[in-house]
Structure formats: structure tokens, C-alpha cells
VMD Tcl script that draws the C-alpha trace (Angstrom):
set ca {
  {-60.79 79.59 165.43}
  {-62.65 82.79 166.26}
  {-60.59 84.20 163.75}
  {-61.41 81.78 160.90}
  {-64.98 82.39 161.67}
  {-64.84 86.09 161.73}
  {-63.06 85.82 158.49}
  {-65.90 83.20 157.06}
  {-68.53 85.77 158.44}
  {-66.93 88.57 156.90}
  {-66.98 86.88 153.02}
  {-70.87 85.92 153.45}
  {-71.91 89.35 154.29}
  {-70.19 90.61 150.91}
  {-72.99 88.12 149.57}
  {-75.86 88.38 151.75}
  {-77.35 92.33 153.07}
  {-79.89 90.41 155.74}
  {-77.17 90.74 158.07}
  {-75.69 93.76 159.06}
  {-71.84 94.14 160.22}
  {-73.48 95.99 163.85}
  {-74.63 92.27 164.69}
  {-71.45 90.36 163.93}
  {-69.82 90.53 166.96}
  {-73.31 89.60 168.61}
  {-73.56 86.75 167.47}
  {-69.73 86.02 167.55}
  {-70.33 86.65 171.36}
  {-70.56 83.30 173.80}
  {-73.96 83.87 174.84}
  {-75.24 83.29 171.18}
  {-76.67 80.69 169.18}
  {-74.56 78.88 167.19}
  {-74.30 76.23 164.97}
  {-72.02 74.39 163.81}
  {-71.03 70.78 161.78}
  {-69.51 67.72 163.41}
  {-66.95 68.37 165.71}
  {-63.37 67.78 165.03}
  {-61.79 65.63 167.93}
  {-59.12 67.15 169.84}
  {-59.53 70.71 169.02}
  {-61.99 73.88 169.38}
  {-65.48 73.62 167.82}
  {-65.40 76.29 164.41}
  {-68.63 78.62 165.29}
  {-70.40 79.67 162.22}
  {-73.24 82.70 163.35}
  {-76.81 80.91 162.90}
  {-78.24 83.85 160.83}
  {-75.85 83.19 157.86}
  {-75.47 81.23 155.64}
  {-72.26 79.00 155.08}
  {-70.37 80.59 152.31}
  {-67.68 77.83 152.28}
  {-69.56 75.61 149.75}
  {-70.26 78.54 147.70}
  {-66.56 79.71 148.00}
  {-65.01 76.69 146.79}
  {-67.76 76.42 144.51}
  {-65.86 79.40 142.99}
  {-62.92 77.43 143.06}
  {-64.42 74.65 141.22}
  {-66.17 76.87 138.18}
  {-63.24 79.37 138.18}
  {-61.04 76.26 137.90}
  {-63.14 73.83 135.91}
  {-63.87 71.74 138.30}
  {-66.59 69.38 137.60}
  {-68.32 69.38 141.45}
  {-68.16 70.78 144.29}
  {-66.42 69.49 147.16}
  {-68.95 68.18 149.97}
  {-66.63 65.62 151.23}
  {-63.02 64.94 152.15}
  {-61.98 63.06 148.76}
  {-63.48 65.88 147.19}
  {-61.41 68.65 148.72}
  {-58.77 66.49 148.60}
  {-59.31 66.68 144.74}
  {-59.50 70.34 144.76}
  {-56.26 70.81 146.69}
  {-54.95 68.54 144.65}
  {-56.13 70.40 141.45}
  {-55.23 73.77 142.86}
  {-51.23 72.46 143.28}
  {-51.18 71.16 139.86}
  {-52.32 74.46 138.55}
  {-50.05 76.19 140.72}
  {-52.64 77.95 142.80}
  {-51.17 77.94 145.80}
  {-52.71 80.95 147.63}
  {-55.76 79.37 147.57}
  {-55.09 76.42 149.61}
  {-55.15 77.93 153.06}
  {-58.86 79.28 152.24}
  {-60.16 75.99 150.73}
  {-58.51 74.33 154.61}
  {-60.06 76.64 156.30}
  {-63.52 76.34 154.40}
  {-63.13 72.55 155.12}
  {-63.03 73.10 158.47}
  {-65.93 75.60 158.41}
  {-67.75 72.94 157.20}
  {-66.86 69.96 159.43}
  {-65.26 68.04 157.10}
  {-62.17 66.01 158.99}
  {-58.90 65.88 157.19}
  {-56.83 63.02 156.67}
  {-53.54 62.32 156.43}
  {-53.75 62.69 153.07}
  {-55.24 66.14 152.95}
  {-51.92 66.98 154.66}
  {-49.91 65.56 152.61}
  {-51.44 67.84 149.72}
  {-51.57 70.99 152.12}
  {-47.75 70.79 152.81}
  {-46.35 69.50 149.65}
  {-48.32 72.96 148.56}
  {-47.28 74.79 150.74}
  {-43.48 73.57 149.94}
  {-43.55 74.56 146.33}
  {-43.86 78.61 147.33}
  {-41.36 78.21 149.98}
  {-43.53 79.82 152.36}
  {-42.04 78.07 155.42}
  {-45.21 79.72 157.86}
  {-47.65 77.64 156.21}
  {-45.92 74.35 156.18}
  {-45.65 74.80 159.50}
  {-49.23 75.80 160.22}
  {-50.44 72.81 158.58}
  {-47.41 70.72 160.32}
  {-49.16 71.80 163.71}
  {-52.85 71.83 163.10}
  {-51.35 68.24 161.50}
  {-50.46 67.17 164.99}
  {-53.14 69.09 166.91}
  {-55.59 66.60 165.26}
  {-53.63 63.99 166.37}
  {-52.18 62.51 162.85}
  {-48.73 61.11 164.16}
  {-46.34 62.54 160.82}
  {-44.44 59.64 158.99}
  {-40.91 59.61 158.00}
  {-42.12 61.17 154.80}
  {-43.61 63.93 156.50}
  {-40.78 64.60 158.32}
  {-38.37 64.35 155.50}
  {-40.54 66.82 153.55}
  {-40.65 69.84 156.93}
  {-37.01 69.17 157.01}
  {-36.44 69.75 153.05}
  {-38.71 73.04 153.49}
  {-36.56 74.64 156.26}
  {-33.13 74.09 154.32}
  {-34.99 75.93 151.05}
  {-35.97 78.60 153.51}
  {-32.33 78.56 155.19}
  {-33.54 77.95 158.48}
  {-30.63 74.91 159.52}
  {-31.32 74.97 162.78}
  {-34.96 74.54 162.53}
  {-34.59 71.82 160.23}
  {-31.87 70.32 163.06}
  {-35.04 70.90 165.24}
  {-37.12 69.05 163.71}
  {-34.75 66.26 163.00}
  {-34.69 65.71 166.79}
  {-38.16 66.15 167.14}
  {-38.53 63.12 164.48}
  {-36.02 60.70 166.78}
  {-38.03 61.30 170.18}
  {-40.85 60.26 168.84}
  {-39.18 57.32 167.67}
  {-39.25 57.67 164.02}
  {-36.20 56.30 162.58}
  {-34.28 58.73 159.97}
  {-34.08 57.61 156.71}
  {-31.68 57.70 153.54}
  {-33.74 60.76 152.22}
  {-33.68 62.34 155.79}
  {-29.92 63.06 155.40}
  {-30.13 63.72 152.45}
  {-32.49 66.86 153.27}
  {-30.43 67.64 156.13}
  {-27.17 67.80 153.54}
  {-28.92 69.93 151.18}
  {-30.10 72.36 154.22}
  {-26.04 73.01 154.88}
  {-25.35 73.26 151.48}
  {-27.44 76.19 151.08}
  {-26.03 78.17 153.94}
  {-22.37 76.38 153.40}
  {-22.26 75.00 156.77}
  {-18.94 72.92 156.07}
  {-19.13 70.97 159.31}
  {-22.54 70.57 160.01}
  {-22.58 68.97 156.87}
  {-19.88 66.54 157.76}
  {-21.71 65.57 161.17}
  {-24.62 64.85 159.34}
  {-22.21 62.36 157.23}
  {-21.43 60.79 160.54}
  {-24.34 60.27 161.49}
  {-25.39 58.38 158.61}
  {-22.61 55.88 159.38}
  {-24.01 54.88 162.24}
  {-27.50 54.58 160.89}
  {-25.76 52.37 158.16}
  {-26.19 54.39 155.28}
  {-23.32 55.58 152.41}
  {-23.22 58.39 150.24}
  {-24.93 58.50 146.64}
  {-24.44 60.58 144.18}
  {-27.09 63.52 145.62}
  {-24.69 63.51 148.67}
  {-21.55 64.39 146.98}
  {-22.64 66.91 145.39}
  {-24.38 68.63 148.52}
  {-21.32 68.50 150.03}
  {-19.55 69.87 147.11}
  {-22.53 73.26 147.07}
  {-21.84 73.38 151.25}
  {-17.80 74.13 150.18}
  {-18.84 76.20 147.20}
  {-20.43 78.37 149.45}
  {-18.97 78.75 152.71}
  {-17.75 82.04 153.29}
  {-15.38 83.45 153.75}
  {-14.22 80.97 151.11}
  {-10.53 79.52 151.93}
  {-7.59 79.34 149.84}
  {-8.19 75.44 149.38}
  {-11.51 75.27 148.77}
  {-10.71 73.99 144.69}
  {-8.47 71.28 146.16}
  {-11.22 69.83 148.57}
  {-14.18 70.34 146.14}
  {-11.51 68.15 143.96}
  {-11.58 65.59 146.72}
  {-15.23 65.22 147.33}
  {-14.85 64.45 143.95}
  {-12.51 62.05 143.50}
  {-14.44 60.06 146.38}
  {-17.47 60.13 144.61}
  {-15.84 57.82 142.47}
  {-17.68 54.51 143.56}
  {-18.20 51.72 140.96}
  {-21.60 51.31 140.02}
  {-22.23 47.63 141.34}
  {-20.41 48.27 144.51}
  {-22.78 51.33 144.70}
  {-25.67 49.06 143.90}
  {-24.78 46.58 146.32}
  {-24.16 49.17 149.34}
  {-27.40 50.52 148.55}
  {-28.98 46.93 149.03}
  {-27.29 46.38 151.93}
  {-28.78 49.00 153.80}
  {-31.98 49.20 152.64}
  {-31.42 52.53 150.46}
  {-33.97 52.19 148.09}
  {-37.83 53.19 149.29}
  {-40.77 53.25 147.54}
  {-41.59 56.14 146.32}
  {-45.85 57.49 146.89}
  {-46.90 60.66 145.55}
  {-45.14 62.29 149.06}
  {-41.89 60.65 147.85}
  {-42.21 62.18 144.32}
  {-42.83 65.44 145.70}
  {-40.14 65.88 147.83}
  {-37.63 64.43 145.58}
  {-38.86 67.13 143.11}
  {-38.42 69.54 145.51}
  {-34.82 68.90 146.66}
  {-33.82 69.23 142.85}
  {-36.13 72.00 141.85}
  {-32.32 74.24 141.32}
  {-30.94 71.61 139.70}
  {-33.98 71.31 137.38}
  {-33.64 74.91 136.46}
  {-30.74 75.16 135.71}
  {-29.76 71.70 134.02}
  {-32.71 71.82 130.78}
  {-32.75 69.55 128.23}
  {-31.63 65.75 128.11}
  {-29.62 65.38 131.32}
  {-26.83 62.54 132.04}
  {-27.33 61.99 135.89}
  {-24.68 59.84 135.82}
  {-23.02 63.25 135.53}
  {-24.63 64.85 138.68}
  {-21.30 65.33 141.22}
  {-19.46 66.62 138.10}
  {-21.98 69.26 137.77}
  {-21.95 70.28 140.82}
  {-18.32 70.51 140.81}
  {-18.58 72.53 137.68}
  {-21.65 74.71 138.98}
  {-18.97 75.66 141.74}
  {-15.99 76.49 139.83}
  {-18.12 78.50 137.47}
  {-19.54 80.41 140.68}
  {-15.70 80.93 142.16}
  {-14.69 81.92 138.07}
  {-11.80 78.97 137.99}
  {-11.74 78.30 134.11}
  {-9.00 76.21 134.75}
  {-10.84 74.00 137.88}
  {-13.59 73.58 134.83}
  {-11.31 72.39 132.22}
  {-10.19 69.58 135.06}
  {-13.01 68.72 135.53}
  {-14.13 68.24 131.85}
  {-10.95 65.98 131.23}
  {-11.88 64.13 134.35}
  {-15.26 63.24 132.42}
  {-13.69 62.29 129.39}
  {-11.07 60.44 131.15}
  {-13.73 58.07 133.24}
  {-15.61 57.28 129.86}
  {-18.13 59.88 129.64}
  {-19.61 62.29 126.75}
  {-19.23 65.65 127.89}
  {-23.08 67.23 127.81}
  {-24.67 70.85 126.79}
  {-24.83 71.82 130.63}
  {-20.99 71.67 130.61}
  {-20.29 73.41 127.96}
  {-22.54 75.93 128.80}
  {-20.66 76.32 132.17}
  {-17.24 76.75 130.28}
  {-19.00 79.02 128.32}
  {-19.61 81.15 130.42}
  {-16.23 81.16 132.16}
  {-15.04 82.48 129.14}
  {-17.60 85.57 128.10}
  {-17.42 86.51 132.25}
  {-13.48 86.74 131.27}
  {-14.67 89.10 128.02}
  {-12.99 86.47 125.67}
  {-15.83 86.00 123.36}
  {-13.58 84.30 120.80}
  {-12.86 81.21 122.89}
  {-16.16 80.63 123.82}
  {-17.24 80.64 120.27}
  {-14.20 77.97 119.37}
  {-16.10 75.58 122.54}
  {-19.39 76.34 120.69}
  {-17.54 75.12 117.63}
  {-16.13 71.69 119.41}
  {-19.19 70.99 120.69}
  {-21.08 70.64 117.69}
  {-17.89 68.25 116.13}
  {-18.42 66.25 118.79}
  {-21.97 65.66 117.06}
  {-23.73 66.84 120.09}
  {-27.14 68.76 119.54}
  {-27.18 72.46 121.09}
  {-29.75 73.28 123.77}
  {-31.29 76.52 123.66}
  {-29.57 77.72 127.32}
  {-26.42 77.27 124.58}
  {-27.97 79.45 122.32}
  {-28.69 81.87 124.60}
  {-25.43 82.10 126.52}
  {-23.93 83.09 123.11}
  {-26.68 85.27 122.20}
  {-26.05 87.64 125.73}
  {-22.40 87.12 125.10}
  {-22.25 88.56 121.57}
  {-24.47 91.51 123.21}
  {-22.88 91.93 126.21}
  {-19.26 92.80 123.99}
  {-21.07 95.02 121.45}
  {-19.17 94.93 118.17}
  {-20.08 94.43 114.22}
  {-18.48 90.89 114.08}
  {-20.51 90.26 117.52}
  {-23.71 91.84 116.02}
  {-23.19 89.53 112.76}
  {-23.40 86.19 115.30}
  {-25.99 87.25 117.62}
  {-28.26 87.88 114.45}
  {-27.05 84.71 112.44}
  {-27.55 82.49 115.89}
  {-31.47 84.11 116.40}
  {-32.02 82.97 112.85}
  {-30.37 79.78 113.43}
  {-33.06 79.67 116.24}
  {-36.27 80.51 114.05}
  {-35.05 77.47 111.64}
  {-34.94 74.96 114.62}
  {-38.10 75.96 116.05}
  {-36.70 77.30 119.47}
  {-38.88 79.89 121.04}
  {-37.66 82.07 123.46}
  {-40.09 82.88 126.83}
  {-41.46 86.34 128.41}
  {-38.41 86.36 130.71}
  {-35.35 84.69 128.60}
  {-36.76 86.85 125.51}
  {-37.30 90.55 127.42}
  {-34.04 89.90 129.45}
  {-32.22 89.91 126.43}
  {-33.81 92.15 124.51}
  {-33.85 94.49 127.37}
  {-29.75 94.02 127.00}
  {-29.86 94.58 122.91}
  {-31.38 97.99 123.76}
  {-28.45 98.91 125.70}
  {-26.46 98.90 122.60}
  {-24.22 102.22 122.51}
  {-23.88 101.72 119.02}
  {-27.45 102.24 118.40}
  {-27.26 99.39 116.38}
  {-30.71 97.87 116.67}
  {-30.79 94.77 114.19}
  {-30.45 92.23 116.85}
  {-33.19 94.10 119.27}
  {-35.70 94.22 115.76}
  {-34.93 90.72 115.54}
  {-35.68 89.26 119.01}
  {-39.14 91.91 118.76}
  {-40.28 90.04 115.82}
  {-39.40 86.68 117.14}
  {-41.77 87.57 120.21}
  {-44.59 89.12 118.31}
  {-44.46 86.08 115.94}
  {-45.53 83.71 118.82}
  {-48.09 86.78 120.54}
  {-45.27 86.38 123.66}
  {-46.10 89.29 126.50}
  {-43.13 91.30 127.22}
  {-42.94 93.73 130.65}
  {-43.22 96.69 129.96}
  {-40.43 97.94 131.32}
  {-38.77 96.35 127.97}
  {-41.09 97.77 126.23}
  {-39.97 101.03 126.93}
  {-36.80 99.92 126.75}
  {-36.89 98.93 122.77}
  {-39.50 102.22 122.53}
  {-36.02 104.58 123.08}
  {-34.01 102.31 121.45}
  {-35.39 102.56 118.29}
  {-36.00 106.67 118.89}
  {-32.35 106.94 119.50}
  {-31.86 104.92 116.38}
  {-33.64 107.54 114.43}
  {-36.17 104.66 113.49}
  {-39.71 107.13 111.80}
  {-42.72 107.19 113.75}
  {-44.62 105.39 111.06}
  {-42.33 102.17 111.26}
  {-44.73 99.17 112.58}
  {-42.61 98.40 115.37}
  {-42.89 102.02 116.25}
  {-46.13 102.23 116.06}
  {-46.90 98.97 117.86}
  {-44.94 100.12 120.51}
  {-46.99 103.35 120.79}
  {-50.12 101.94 120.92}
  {-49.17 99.54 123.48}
  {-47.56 102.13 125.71}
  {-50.66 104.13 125.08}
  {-53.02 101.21 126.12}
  {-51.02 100.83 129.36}
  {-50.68 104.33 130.52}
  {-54.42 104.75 129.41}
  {-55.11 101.87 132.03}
  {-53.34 103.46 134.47}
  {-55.03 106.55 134.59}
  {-58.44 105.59 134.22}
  {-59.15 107.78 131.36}
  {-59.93 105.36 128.45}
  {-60.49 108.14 126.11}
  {-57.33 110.24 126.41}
  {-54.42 110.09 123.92}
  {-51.19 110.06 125.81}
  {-47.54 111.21 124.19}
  {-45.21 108.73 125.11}
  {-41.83 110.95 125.60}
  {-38.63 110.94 123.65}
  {-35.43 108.80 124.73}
  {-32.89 111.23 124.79}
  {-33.66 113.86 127.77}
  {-32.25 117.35 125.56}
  {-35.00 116.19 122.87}
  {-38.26 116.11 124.56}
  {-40.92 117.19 122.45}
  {-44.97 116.90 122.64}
  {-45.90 114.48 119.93}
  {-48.20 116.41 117.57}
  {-51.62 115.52 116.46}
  {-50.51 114.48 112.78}
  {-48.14 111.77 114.47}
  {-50.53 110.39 116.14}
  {-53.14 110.10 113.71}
  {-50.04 108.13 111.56}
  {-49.29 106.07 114.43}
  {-52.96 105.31 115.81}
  {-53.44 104.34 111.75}
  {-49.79 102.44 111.73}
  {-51.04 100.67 115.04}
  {-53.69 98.35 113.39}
  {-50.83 97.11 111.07}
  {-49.89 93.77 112.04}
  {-46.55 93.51 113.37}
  {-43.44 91.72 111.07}
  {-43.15 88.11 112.08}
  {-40.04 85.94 111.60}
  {-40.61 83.39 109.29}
  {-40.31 79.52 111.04}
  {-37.67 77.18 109.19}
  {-38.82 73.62 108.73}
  {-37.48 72.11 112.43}
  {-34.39 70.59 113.62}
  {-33.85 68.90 110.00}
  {-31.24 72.05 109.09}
  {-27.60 71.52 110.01}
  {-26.07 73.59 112.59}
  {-24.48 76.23 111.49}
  {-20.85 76.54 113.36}
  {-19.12 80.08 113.99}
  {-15.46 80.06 112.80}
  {-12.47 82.12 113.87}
  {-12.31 85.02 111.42}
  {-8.76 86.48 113.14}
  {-7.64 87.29 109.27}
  {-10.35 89.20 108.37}
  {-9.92 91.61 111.56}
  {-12.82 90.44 113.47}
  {-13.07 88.12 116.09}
  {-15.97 85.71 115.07}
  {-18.32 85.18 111.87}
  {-20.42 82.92 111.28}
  {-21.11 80.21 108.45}
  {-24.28 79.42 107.59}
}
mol new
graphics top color blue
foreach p $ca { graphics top sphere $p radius 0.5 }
foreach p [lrange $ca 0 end-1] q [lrange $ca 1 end] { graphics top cylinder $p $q radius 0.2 }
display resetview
């Protein structure tokens, strides 16, 4: 605590000059006064030095104007609302000063207040600060719940510490809090993400005795702990198969197991939050409308696509179909993808193809797994889709983000061709919704377009100079300094002379082109056909 409050001395001397740093320590020492708020039972008293003033209301005060907050906190339910605010707005390095200004101000936390602090704390995977909180939670005597528990155990598996989260799983029995459905379930997902096979398999035991089955969020941990054991063995396909083919359980014999043994909790905002949490990958990586009827299938997918088995995908796809269900966008974007890692681009346009006869509507992780597939094999038939599946884009009103949108632009610039319709096409795209780029792709499109021979009063060219100039300008400090921004190619280096830059400082206050936005989802799919006559693997029809 001596370090908290040399910390909270430290920020009130940046406001206040009546106190000089010489009589810190002093009055840090043990034979000063001190004051202090109401003591916290069961741990040391926070000193605060009597000649300053507490900061920690005007600190979070900063929280609460820099955040619109509409008060500032003076009680527990009010920093409870500003942890609570600060999580929702994904402020999470923040939280550990607004604890530690609580304390500075005597204000006890609850249980509650931990349950915001960790559930925090979990989203950044910091594992050192859920377990700060998890102690001072138990220094103040607050016994942790099952939900508590469940959450610390959740947090070590993210961070792949198994054996802590073991640890703690013991910890939770000798104090006789009985495991729960959702404590397994954490405990599965921890050996799934290290591939501890057998671990995995005790902790299935274990449930047995505790009377609990397997749902579907078991399977497929089980079927991510085979994916990636390593070294991987010969039959790892076969058993992933298996798990598979067990998951297979009715859905009223499910229903009634999970009856039986009491399977079903309420969930509380705790509940919510570490659900969330165990499927934050799956979240990510599954967008859109998601069956979760589906869920063991795509894990078992997600793992053949990892190993590259197009064939274990294709199974598994007539395994769907076969036990009555619609085969969904995530699929198909995993087979997808099994086919443009193989370099057959053709195929995986045919799958695009029978996926929109099936009268399923394409996601826009579909549209971009074509997109980097027709880059990634750089070709004029290739080109032709990339740029008739952008526009397709534009006319359904799907936008791409900072990192989707530079990633593969950033790849468009790579073309060896020097072929830069599809990289002008994704720029325009981004400056028509005012979408930041890094400027690392920035740079990136800046030599692609100089190796295209593109003149230096184009507007992309231009815009591209004035924003490299307004970045390197930052970086220097000189805010009246025009800097050259150097040529791609290496032989062709030249100083850009003061003519050009008077055409591109004038060119610069052009506004940039914009792609035009069709008028929604209303326009019908356009499907890319198999143009082997023509000599060229793929067209598309509008």
C-alpha cells in the first residue's frame, strides 16, 4: 500500500506546487501525520500525506468528463458504474487506477466491484491482473462463488497456463465449492488450447462422477485439444471423426440429460461474461447468422482446414447434409479456403457458385476469401473477379474495416504485374467511407502506383503525398518543412522538384474519387462461371 500511496502522491504534485517532491518521503515516513478514510477490514490502512490533497476524486473525475460520465463517483455504486462504463467502452487500462483511487478514498468494494474488476481484466487477457484482483478479492475476505471461480479458471486456459487453471480448480474443491457444468467446461477449453489430449479426457471423467454429460461446447473442445496436439499423429482425422460421430446425441435425450443433472444455471451478468469469453474465437471467426446447431461440425471443419485435409472437409459437409442440415457461409468459407491454400482458384470459385444455387446469401468473410484468393494468384482472368466481386460489394452495401481493407490492399500492391485496378479500387472504397489505413499501406499503394507509372498529379497520388507528408511532418516536429517522399524502385531515386510539389500540394485539396454505393442487398448476386473455353480460368457474370 505504500506503493499505491506514493503513486497517488506522485499524480497530486503534478497538480498542486505547495508541496515539494524533497518532503514526500517525509511525510511518507511512520513518524508523520497522516490521514486517512475509513479503514478497510482485514488489510493495511492506505496513508494519504496530510498536506495534499486527494487527487482520486479529481482523477476519476477525469474519467467521468473524459468519458461522459454524468457524476463523479463518491460511493461504491458509483465506481461500480464507472468500472462498469470503462469495460463497455473497452477502457481497460484504466481500471486498475480507478481500484486503486477507490481504495485511496476508503470506499469498500463489494463483491460486485469484483466481479467488474475481473471480468475486465479477462477481456485483455492480462492474466496478472485477474489475479491481483482474485487476491486483494480474498484478502478482504469476499469468499469467490462458483462463478468466480469458473471465470479465473477460463482466464488461465486463454493465457495457456493449464496447470494454474488445474490449481485453481483444486483450490475451488477445498474450500468446498462444488464444480459446476461451466467449470469443466473451462477446464476443456484450457486443454484445448495447449492440445493436452489426456488431460482433457480426465477432465471428461471427472464430470462423470459429478453427474454431468457432454454438450455440444464439449465436443468440440475436445475436437480443438486433438487438432492441436503436437506432434500431431497419423490418426488424428480418424479420432476427430469419432468425437464426432459421438456428438451425435438426439436433441430430447440431450434435453432430458441436461435436466437430469441440473445443467442449466441461470445466467447473471458474471454468467454472460464468461460465456462470452469462452467463445470470443469462435465469435471471430464465425460472423454473420450462425447455426449453433452446427457448432461440433465447425470445429471439426476449423481442424481439418488447420491440418489442410480437403477431403476430411468434404466428409464432413456430406455428414451435415446427410443429418438434415443446410450447409452455412462459415463452411463454405472453410472449403474455400482449402482450395486457394492448394492454388486451385477455379474450384473454389465453382463452391462460390453452389453456394449461391443453394439460395444462400454470401457473408462478407466469403467475399473476402475470394477477393485475397484472386490476388494472391495474380492473373487477368483473376484481376477481372477480384474487381467485379469489390463492385459486387459497393452494390450490397458491404464495407470493408481498417484491418480487412489495408490487409488486402497491402496484398493488391504486391502485384508483379503492376496491375493496379484492384488496389485503385479497394483505395476508393476506403476513402469513400473516410476509413484510416496504417501507414505502412499507405506506403505500400504510394510505390505501387509509382511503379505503375501512375503521374504525380493523379488524386490518388497526390492524396497519398500529402498524407505521407503530414505524417513524416509529425514525426519530425517541423510543421513547416516540405518533405520528398522517395521513389519505389531503389535505381530511380530522385529529389522531387519544387514544380511537383506545388502540383501535388494544389492536387492534394482535390477530394479523393469515391465509389459510388448501389441501392442495398435488393441486386442479385452475381455468380462467377467457369470460363475453361475462353482460356482463362474464371470470369464473372454480372
Amino acid at each position: 500500500m505504500a506503493a499505491i500511496a506514493l503513486r497517488h502522491a506522485q499524480r497530486t504534485l503534478r497538480r498542486s506546487s505547495s508541496v515539494s517532491c524533497a518532503s514526500l518521503h517525509s511525510l511518507l515516513s511512520p513518524g508523520s501525520e497522516l490521514s486517512n478514510g475509513p479503514p478497510v477490514p482485514g488489510r493495511p490502512v492506505a496513508i494519504v500525506p496530510s498536506g495534499l490533497q486527494p487527487s482520486s476524486r479529481s482523477s476519476v473525475a477525469a474519467y467521468s468528463s473524459a468519458k461522459s460520465l454524468p457524476f463523479e463517483p463518491t460511493d461504491v455504486d458509483s465506481y461500480n458504474y464507472v468500472i462498469k462504463q470503462l469495460n463497455y467502452r473497452k477502457r481497460f487500462s484504466l481500471v486498475r487506477d480507478v481500484y486503486e483511487d477507490m481504495l485511496l478514498d476508503g470506499v469498500q468494494p463489494l463483491r460486485d466491484t469484483f466481479y467488474l474488476l475481473i471480468t475486465g481484466a479477462m477481456q485483455t487477457v492480462r492474466l496478472q491482473d485477474v489475479m491481483f484482483f482474485f487476491d486483494e478479492m480474498k484478502a478482504m475476505g469476499i469468499t469467490p462463488d462458483v462463478a468466480m471461480y469458473n471465470c479465473i479458471i477460463a482466464a488461465c486456459g486463454r493465457s495457456q497456463q493449464v496447470d494454474r487453471a488445474f490449481q485453481v480448480a483444486e483450490e475451488m474443491e477445498a474450500f468446498g465449492v462444488q464444480p459446476k457444468h461451466r467449470t469443466f467446461l473451462a477446464l476443456l477449453r484450457a486443454c484445448a488450447f495447449v492440445g493436452r489430449v489426456e488431460e482433457a479426457y480426465g477432465v471428461v471423467r471427472r464430470m462423470a462422477t459429478h453427474g454431468f454429460t457432454l454438450d455440444k461446447h464439449c465436443y468440440a473442445a475436445l475436437i480443438t485439444a486433438h487438432a492441436n496436439k503436437m506432434p500431431r499423429s497419423p490418426d488424428t482425422v480418424e479420432k476427430i471423426l469419432e468425437v464426432l460421430e459421438q456428438s451425435k446425441v438426439p436433441q430430447a435425450e440431450d434435453n432430458m440429460a441436461v435436466a437430469a443433472t441440473g445443467e442449466i444455471e441461470p445466467r447473471d451478468d458474471v454468467e454472460e461474461g464468461f460465456l462470452n469469453f469462452l467463445q470470443k474465437d469462435d465469435a471471430l471467426v464465425r460472423r454473420g447468422f450462425v447455426n449453433r446447431r452446427l457448432t461440433v461440425y465447425h470445429a471439426a471443419i476449423s481442424a481439418f482446414q488447420d491440418l489442410g485435409n480437403r477431403e476430411a472437409v468434404k466428409k464432413v459437409l456430406h455428414m451435415i447434409e446427410k443429418d438434415g442440415h443446410g450447409i452455412d457461409a462459415y463452411s463454405t468459407v472453410q472449403l474455400i479456403k482449402c482450395y486457394i491454400s492448394e492454388g486451385d482458384f477455379q474450384k473454389a470459385c465453382l463452391e462460390y457458385n453452389k453456394f449461391l444455387e443453394m439460395g444462400r446469401r454470401p457473408t462478407i468473410e466469403l467475399y473476402q476469401i475470394l477477393i485475397d484468393g484472386a490476388i494472391t494468384h495474380p492473373s487477368p482472368a483473376n484481376s477481372a473477379v477480384a474487381q467485379k466481386l469489390l463492385a459486387e460489394l459497393v452494390q450490397k452495401s458491404f464495407f470493408l474495416n481498417s484491418k480487412a481493407g489495408g490487409e488486402i490492399l497491402s496484398k493488391a500492391c504486391q502485384d508483379k504485374t503492376r496491375d493496379v485496378a484492384v488496389a485503385n479500387i479497394i483505395w476508393d472504397m476506403m476513402q469513400a467511407r473516410q476509413v484510416r489505413l496504417p501507414m505502412k499501406v499507405i506506403m505500400d499503394y504510394y510505390k505501387a502506383l509509382d511503379r505503375s507509372g501512375t503521374p504525380k498529379d493523379d488524386p490518388r497520388m497526390a492524396t497519398l503525398v500529402a498524407l505521407l507528408d503530414d505524417s513524416r511532418r509529425y514525426a519530425s516536429g517541423a510543421p513547416d518543412s516540405k518533405i520528398n517522399v522517395p521513389s519505389a524502385e531503389p535505381d530511380t531515386e530522385q529529389e522531387t522538384s519544387a514544380s511537383e510539389q506545388v502540383v501535388a500540394q494544389e492536387a492534394s485539396e482535390e477530394p479523393a474519387v469515391a465509389v459510388e454505393e448501389g441501392p442495398g442487398a435488393e441486386e442479385p448476386t452475381a455468380q462467377i462461371e467457369d470460363a475453361s473455353e475462353a482460356g482463362t480460368p474464371q470470369a464473372v457474370q454480372q
